[in-house]
VMD Tcl script that builds the backbone (N, CA, C; Angstrom):
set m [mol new atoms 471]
animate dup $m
set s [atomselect $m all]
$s set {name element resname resid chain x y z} {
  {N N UNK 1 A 0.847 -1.179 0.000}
  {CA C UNK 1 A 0.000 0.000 0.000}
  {C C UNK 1 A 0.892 1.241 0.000}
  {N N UNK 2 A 0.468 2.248 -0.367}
  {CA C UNK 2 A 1.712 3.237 -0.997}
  {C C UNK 2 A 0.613 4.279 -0.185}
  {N N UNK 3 A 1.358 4.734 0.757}
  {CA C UNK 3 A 1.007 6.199 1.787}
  {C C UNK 3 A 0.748 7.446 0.779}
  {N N UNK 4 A 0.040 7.982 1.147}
  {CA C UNK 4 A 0.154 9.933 -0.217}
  {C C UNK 4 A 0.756 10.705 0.824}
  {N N UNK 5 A 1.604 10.462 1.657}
  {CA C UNK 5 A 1.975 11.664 2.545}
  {C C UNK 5 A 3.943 11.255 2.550}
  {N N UNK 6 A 4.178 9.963 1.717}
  {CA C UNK 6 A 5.602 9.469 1.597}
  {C C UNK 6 A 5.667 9.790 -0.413}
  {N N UNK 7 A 7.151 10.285 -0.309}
  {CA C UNK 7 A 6.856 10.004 -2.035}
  {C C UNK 7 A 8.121 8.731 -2.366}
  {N N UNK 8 A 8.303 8.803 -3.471}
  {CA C UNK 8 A 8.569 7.231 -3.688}
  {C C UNK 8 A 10.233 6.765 -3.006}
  {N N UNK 9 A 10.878 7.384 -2.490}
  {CA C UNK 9 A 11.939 7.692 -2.019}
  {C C UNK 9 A 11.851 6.881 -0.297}
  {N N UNK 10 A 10.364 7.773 -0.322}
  {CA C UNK 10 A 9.710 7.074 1.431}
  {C C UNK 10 A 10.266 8.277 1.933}
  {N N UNK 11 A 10.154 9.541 1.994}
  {CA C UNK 11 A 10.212 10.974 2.538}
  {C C UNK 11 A 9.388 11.183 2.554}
  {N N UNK 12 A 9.204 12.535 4.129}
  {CA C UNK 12 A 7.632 12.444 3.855}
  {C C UNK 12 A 7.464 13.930 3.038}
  {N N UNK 13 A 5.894 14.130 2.190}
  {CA C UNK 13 A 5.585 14.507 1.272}
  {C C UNK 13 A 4.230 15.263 1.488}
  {N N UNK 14 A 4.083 16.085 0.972}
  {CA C UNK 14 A 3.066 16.889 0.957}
  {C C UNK 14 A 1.980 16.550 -0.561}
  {N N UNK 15 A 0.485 16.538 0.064}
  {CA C UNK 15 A -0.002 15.593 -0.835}
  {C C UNK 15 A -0.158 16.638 -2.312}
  {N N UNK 16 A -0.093 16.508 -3.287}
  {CA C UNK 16 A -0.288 17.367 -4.843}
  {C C UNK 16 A -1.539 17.434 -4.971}
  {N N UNK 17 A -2.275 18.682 -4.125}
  {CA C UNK 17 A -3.891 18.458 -5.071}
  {C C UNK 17 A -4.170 19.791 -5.916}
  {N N UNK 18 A -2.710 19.654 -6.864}
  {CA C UNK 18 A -3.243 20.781 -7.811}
  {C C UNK 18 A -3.914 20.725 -8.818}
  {N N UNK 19 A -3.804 19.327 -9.238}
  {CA C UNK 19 A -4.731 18.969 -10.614}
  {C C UNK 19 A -6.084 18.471 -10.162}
  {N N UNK 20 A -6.254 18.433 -8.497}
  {CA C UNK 20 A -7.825 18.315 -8.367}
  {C C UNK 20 A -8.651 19.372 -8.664}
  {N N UNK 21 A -9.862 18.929 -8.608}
  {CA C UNK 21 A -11.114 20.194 -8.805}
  {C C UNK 21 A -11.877 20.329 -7.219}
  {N N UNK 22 A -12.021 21.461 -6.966}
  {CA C UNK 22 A -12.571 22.304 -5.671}
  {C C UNK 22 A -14.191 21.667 -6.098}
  {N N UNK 23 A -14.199 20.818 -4.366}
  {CA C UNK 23 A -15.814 20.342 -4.370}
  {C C UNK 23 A -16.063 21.380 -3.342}
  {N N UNK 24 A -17.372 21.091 -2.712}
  {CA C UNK 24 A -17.652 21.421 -1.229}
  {C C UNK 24 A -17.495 20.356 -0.330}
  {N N UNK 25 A -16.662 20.687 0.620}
  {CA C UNK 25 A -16.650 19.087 1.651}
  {C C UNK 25 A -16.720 19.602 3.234}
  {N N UNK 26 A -17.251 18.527 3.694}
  {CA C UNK 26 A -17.315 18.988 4.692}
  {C C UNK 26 A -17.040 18.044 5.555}
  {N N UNK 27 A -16.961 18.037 7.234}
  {CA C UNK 27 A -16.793 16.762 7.985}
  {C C UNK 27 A -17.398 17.373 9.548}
  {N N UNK 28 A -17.366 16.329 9.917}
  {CA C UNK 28 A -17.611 16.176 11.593}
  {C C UNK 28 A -17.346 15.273 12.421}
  {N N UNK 29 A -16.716 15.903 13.512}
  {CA C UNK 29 A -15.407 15.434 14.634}
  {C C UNK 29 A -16.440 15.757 16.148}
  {N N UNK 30 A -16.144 14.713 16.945}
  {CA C UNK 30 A -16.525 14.356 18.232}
  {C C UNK 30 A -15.012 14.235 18.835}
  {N N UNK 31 A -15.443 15.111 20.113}
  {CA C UNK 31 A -14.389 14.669 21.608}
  {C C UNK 31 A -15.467 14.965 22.942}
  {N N UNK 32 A -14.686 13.850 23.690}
  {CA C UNK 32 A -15.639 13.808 24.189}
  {C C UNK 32 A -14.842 13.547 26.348}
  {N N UNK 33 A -15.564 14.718 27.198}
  {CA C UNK 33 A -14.430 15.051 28.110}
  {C C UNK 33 A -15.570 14.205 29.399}
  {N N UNK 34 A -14.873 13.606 30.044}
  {CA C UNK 34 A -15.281 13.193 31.066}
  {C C UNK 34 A -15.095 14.097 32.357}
  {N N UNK 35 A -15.988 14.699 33.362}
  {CA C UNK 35 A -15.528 15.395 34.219}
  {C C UNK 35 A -15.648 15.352 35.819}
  {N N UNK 36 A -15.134 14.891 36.912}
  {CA C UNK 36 A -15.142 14.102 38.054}
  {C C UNK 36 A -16.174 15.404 38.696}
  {N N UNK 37 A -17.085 14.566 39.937}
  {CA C UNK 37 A -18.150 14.904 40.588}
  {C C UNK 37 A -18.012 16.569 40.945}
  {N N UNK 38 A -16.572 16.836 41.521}
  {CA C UNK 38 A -15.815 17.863 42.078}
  {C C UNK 38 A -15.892 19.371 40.725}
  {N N UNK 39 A -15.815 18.923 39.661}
  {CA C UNK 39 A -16.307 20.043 38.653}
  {C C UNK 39 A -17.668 20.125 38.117}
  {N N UNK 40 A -18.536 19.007 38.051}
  {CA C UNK 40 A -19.840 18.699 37.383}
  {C C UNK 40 A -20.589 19.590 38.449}
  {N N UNK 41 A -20.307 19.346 39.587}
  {CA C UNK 41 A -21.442 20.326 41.070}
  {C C UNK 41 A -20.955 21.855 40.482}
  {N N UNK 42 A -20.266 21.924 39.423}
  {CA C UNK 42 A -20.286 23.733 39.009}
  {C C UNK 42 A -21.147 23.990 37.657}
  {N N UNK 43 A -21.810 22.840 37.443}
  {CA C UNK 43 A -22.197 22.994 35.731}
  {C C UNK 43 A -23.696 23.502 35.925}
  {N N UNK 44 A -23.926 24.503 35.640}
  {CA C UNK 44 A -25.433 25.416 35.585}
  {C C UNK 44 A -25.771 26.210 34.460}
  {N N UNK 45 A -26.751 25.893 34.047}
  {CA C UNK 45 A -27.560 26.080 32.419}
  {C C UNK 45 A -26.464 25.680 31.730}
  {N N UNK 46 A -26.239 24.285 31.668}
  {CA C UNK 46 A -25.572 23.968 30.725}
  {C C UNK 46 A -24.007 24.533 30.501}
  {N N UNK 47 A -23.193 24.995 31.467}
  {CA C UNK 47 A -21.817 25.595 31.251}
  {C C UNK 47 A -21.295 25.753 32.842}
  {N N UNK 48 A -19.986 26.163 32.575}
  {CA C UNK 48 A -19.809 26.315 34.308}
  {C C UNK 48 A -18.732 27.496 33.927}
  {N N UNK 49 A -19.136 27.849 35.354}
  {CA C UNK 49 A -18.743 29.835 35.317}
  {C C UNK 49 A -16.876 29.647 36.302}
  {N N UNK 50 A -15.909 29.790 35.086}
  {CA C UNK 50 A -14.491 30.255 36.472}
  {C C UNK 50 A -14.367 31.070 36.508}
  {N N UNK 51 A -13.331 31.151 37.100}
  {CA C UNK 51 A -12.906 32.837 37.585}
  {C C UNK 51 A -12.263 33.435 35.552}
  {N N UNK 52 A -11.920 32.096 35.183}
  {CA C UNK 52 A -11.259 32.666 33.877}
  {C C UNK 52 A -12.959 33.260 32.828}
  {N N UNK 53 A -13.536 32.450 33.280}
  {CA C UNK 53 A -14.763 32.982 32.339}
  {C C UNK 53 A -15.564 32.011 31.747}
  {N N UNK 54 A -16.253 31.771 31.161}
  {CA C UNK 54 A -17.372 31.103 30.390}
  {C C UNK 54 A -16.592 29.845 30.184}
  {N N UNK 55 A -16.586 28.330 30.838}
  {CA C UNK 55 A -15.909 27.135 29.741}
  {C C UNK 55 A -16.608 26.914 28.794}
  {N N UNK 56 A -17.784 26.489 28.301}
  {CA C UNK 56 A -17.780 26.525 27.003}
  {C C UNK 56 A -17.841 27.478 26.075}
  {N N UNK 57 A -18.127 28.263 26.387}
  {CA C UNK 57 A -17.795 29.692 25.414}
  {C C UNK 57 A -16.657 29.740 25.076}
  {N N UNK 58 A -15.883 29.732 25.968}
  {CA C UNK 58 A -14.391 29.959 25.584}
  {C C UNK 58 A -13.783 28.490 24.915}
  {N N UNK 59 A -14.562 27.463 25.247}
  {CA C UNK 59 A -14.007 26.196 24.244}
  {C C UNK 59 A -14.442 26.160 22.941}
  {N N UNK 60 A -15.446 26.731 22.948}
  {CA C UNK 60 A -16.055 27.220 21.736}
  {C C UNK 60 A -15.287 27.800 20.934}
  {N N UNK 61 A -14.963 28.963 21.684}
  {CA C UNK 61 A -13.727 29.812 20.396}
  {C C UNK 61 A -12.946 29.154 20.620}
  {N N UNK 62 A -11.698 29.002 21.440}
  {CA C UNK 62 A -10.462 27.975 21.173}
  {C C UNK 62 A -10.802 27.054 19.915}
  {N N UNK 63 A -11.661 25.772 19.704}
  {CA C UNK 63 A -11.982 25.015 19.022}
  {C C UNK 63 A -12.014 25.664 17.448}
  {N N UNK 64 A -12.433 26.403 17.215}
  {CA C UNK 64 A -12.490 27.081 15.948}
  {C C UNK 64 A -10.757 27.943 15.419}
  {N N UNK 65 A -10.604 28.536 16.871}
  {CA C UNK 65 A -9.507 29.230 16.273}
  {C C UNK 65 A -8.346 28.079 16.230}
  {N N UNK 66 A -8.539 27.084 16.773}
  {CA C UNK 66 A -7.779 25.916 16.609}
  {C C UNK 66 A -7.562 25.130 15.045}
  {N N UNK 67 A -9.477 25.397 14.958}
  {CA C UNK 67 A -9.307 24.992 13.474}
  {C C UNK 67 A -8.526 25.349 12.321}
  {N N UNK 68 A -9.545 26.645 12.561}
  {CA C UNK 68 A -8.155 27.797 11.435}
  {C C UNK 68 A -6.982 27.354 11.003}
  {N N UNK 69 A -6.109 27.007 12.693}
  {CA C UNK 69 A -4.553 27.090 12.604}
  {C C UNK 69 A -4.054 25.586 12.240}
  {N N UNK 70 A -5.334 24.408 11.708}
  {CA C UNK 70 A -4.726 23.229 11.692}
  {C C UNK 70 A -3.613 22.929 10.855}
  {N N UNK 71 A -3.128 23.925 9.902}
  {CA C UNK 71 A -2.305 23.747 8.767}
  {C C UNK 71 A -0.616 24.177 9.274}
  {N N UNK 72 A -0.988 24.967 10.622}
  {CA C UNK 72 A 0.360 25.370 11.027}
  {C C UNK 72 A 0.927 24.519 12.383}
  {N N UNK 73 A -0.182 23.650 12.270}
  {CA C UNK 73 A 0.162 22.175 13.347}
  {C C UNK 73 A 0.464 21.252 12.947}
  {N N UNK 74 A -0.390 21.111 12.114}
  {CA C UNK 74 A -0.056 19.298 11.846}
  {C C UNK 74 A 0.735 19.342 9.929}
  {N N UNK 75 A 2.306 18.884 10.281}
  {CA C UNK 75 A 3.148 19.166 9.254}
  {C C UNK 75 A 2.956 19.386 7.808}
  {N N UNK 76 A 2.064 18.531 7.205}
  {CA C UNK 76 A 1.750 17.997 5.916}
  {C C UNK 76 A 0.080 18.260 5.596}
  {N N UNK 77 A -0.607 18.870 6.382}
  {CA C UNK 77 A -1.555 19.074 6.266}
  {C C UNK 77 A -1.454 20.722 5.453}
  {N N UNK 78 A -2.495 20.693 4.150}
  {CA C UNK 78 A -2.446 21.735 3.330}
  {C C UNK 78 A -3.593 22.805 4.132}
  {N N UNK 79 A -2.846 23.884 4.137}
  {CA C UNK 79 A -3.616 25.234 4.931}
  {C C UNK 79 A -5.178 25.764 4.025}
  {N N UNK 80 A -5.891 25.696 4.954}
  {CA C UNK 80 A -7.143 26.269 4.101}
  {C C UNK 80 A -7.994 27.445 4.987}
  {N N UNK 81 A -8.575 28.529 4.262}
  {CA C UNK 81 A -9.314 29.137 4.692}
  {C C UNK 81 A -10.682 28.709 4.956}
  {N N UNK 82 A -11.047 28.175 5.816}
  {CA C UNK 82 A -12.053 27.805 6.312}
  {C C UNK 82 A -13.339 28.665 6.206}
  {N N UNK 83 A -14.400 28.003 5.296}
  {CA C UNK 83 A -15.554 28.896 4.774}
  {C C UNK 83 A -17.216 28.834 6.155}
  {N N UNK 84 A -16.519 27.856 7.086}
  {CA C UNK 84 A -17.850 27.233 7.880}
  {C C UNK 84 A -16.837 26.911 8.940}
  {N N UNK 85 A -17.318 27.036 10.575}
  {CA C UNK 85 A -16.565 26.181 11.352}
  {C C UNK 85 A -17.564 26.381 12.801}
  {N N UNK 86 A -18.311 25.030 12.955}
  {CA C UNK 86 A -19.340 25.055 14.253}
  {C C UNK 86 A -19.027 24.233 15.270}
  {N N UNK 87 A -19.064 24.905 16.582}
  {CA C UNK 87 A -18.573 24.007 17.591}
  {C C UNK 87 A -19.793 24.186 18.478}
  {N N UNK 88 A -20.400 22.973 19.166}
  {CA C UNK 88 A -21.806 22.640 19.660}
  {C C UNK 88 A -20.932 21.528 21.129}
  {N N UNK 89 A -21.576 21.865 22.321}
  {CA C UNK 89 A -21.091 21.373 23.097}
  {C C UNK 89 A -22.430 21.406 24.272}
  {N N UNK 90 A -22.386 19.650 24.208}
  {CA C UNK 90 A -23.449 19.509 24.959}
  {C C UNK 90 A -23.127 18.534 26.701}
  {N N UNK 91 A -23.845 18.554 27.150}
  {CA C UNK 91 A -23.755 17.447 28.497}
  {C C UNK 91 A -24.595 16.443 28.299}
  {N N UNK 92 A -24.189 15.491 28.239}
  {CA C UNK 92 A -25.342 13.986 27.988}
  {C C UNK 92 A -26.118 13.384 29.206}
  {N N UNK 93 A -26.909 12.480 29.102}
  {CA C UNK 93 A -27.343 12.339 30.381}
  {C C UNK 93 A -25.989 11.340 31.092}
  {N N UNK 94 A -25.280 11.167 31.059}
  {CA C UNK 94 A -24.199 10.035 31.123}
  {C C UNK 94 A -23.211 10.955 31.853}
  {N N UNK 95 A -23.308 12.115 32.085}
  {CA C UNK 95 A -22.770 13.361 32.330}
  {C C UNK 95 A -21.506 13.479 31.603}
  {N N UNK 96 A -20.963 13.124 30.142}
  {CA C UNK 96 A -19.992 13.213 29.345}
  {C C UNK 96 A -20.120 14.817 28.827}
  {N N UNK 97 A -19.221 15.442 28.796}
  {CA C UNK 97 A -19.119 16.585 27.663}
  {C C UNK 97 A -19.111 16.177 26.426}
  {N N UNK 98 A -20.009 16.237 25.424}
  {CA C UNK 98 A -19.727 16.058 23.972}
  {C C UNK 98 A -19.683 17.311 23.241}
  {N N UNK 99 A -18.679 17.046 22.550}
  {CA C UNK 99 A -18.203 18.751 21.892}
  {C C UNK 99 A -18.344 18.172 20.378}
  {N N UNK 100 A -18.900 18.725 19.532}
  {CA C UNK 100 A -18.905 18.622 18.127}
  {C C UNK 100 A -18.506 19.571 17.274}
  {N N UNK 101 A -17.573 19.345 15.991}
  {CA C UNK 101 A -17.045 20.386 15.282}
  {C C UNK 101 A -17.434 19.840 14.256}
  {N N UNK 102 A -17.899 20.895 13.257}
  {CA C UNK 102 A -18.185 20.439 12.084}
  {C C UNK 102 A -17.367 21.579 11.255}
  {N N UNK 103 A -16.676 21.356 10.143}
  {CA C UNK 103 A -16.454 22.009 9.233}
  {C C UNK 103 A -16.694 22.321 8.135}
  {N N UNK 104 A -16.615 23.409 7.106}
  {CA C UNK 104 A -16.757 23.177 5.748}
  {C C UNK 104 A -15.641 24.414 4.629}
  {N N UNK 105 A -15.670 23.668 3.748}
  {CA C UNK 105 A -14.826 24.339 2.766}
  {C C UNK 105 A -15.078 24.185 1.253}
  {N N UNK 106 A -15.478 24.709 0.454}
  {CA C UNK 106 A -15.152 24.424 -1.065}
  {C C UNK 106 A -12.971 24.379 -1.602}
  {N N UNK 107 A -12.750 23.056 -1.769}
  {CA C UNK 107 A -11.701 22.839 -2.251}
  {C C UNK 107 A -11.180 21.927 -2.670}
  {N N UNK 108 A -10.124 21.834 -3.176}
  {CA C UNK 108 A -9.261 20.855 -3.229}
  {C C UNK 108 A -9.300 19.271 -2.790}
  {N N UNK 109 A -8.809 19.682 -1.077}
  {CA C UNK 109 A -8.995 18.739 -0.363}
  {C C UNK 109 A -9.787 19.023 0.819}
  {N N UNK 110 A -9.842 17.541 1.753}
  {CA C UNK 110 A -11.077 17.456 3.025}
  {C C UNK 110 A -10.784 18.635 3.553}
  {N N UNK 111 A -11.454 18.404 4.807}
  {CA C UNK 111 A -11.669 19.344 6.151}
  {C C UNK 111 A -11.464 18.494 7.241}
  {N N UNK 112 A -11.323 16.879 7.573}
  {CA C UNK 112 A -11.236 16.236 8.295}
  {C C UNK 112 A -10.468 16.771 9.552}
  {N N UNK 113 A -9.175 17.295 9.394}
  {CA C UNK 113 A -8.010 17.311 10.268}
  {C C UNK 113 A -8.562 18.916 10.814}
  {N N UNK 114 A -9.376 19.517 10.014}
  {CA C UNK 114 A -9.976 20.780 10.690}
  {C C UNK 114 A -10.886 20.566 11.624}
  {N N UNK 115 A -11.346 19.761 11.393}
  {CA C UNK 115 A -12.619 19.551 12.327}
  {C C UNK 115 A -12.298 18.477 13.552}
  {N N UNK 116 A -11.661 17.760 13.613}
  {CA C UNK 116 A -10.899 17.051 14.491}
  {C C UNK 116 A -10.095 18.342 15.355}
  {N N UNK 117 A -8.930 18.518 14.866}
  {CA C UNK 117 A -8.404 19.971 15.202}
  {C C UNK 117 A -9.097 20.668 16.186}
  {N N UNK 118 A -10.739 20.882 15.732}
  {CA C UNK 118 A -11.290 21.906 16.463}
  {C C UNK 118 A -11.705 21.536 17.759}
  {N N UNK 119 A -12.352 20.039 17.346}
  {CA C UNK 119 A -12.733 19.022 18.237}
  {C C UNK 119 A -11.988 18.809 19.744}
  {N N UNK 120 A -10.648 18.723 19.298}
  {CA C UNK 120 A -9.713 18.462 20.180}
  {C C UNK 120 A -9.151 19.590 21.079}
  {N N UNK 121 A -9.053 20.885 20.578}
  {CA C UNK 121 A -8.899 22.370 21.182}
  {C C UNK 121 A -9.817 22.472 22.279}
  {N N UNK 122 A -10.985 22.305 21.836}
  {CA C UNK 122 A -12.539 22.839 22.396}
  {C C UNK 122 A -11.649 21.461 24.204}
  {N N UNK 123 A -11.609 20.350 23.837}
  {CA C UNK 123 A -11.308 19.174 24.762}
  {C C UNK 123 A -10.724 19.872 25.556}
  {N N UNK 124 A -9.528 19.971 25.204}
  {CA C UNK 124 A -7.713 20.512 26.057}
  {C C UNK 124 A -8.428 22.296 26.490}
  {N N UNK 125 A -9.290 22.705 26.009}
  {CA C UNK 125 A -9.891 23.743 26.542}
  {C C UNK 125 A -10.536 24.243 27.905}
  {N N UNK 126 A -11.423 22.928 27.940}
  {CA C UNK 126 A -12.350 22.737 28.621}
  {C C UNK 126 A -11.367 22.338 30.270}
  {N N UNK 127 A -10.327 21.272 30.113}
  {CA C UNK 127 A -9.325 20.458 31.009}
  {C C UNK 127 A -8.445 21.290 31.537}
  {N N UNK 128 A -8.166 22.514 30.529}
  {CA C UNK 128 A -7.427 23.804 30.674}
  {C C UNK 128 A -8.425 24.833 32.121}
  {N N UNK 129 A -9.562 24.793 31.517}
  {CA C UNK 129 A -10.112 26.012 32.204}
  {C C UNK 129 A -10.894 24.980 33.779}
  {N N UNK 130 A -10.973 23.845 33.726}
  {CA C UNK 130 A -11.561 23.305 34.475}
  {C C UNK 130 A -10.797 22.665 35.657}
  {N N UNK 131 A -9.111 22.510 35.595}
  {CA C UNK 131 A -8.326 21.209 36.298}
  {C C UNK 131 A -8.072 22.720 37.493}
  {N N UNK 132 A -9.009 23.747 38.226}
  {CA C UNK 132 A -8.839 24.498 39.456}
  {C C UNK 132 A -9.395 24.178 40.321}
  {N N UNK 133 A -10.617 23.606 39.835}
  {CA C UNK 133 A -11.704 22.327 40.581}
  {C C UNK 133 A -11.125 21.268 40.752}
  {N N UNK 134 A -10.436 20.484 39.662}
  {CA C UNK 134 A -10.032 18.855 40.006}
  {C C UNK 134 A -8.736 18.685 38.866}
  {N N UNK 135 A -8.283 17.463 39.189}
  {CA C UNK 135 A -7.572 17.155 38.124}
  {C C UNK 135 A -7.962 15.852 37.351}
  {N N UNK 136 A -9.526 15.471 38.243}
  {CA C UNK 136 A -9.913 14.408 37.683}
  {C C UNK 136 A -10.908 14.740 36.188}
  {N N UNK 137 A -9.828 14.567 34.919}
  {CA C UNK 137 A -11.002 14.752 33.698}
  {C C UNK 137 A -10.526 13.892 32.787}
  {N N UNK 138 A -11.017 13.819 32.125}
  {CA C UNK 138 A -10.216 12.590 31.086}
  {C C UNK 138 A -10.823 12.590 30.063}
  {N N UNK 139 A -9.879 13.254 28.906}
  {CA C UNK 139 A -10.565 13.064 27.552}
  {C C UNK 139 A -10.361 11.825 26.705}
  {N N UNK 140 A -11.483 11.023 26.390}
  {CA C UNK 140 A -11.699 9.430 26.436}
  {C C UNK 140 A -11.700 9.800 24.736}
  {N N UNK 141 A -12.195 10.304 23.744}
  {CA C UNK 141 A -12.667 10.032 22.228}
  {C C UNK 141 A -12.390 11.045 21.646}
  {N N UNK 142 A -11.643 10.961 20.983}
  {CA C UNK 142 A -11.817 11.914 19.572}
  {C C UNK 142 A -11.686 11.490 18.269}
  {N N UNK 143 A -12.802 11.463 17.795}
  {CA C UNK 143 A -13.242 10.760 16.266}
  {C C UNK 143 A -13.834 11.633 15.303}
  {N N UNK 144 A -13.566 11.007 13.817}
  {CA C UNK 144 A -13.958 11.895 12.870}
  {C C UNK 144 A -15.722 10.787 12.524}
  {N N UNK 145 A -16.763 11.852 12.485}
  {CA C UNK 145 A -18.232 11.029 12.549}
  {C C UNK 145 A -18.605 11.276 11.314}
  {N N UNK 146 A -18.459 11.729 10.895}
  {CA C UNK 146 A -18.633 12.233 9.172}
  {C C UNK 146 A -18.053 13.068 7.961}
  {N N UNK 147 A -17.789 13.004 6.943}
  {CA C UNK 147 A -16.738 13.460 5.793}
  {C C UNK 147 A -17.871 13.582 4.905}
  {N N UNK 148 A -17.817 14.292 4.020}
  {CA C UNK 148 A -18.673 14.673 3.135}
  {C C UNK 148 A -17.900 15.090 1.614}
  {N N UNK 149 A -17.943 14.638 0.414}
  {CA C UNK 149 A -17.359 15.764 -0.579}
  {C C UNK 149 A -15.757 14.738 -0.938}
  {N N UNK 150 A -15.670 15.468 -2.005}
  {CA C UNK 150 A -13.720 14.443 -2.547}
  {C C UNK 150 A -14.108 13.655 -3.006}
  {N N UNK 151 A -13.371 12.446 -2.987}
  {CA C UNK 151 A -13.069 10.997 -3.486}
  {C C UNK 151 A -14.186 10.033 -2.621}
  {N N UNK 152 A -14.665 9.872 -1.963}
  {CA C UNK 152 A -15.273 9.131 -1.118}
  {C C UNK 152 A -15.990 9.601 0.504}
  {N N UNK 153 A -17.126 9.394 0.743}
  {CA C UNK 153 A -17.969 9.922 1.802}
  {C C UNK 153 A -17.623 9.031 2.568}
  {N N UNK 154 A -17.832 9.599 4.359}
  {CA C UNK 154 A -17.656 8.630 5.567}
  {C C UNK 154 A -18.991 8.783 6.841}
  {N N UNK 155 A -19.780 8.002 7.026}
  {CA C UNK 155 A -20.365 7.905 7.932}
  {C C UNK 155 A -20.100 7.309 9.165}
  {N N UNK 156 A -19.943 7.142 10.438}
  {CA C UNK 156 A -19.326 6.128 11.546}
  {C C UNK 156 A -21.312 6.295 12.069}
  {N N UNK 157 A -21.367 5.208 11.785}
  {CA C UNK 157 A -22.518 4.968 12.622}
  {C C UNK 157 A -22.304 4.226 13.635}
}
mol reanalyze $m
mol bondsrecalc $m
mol representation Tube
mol addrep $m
């Protein structure tokens, strides 16, 4: 099986999508934060108030501006201006944080690693603004739940 991120040498490589054609694609990324009894007794209408300010609000933006910057993180990943970027963060009855990022772009290539990206910010966000209460949190999942657009669609049901 021949990697698109090695070229034939086996260096790694940045993928060529200049002779592709710009679709619309889009994707969506789950993380998902577990948070011990000691921070959950702060969670009211749905968010919990620190001294730093709003956690999900502020995971909210982190997550996006995370997105943005996925091209100046992850080596080989091609930089895109991001035309769409939604971050939705809910409490389940299971008392899990589920944070959802969805992205979108007309281009080239996916949005996958954007929306993951964002997924994962919004996580380390939340663990960031929350470990003054506890240090018990644990981010258990981060998965890509849907791809849309390119070469081939992805559903994870």
């Amino acid at each position: 099986m021949n990697f698109s991120h090695l070229d034939s040498a086996g260096n790694p490589n940045m993928v060529d999508v200049s002779e592709k054609q710009a679709t619309k694609r889009t994707a969506k990324a789950q993380a998902i934060v577990i948070l011990g009894d000691d921070i959950l007794k702060h969670l009211i209408n749905n968010d919990i108030q620190t001294k730093k300010g709003s956690v999900f609000q502020t995971a909210i933006l982190a997550g996006i501006m995370g997105a943005k910057k996925t091209g100046e993180l992850i080596p080989l990943c091609h930089s895109l201006g991001l035309e769409n970027c939604h971050i939705n963060i809910e409490v389940n009855p299971q008392n899990e944080v589920v944070i959802h990022c969805t992205a979108i772009i007309t281009a080239k290539t996916g949005v996958e690693m954007e929306a993951l990206t964002g997924a994962s910010i919004a996580a380390l966000t939340i663990y960031d603004m929350c470990k003054a209460f506890s240090h018990d949190i644990t981010i258990k999942e981060i998965r890509l739940l849907e791809k849309k657009g390119g070469k081939s669609d992805f559903l994870k049901i």
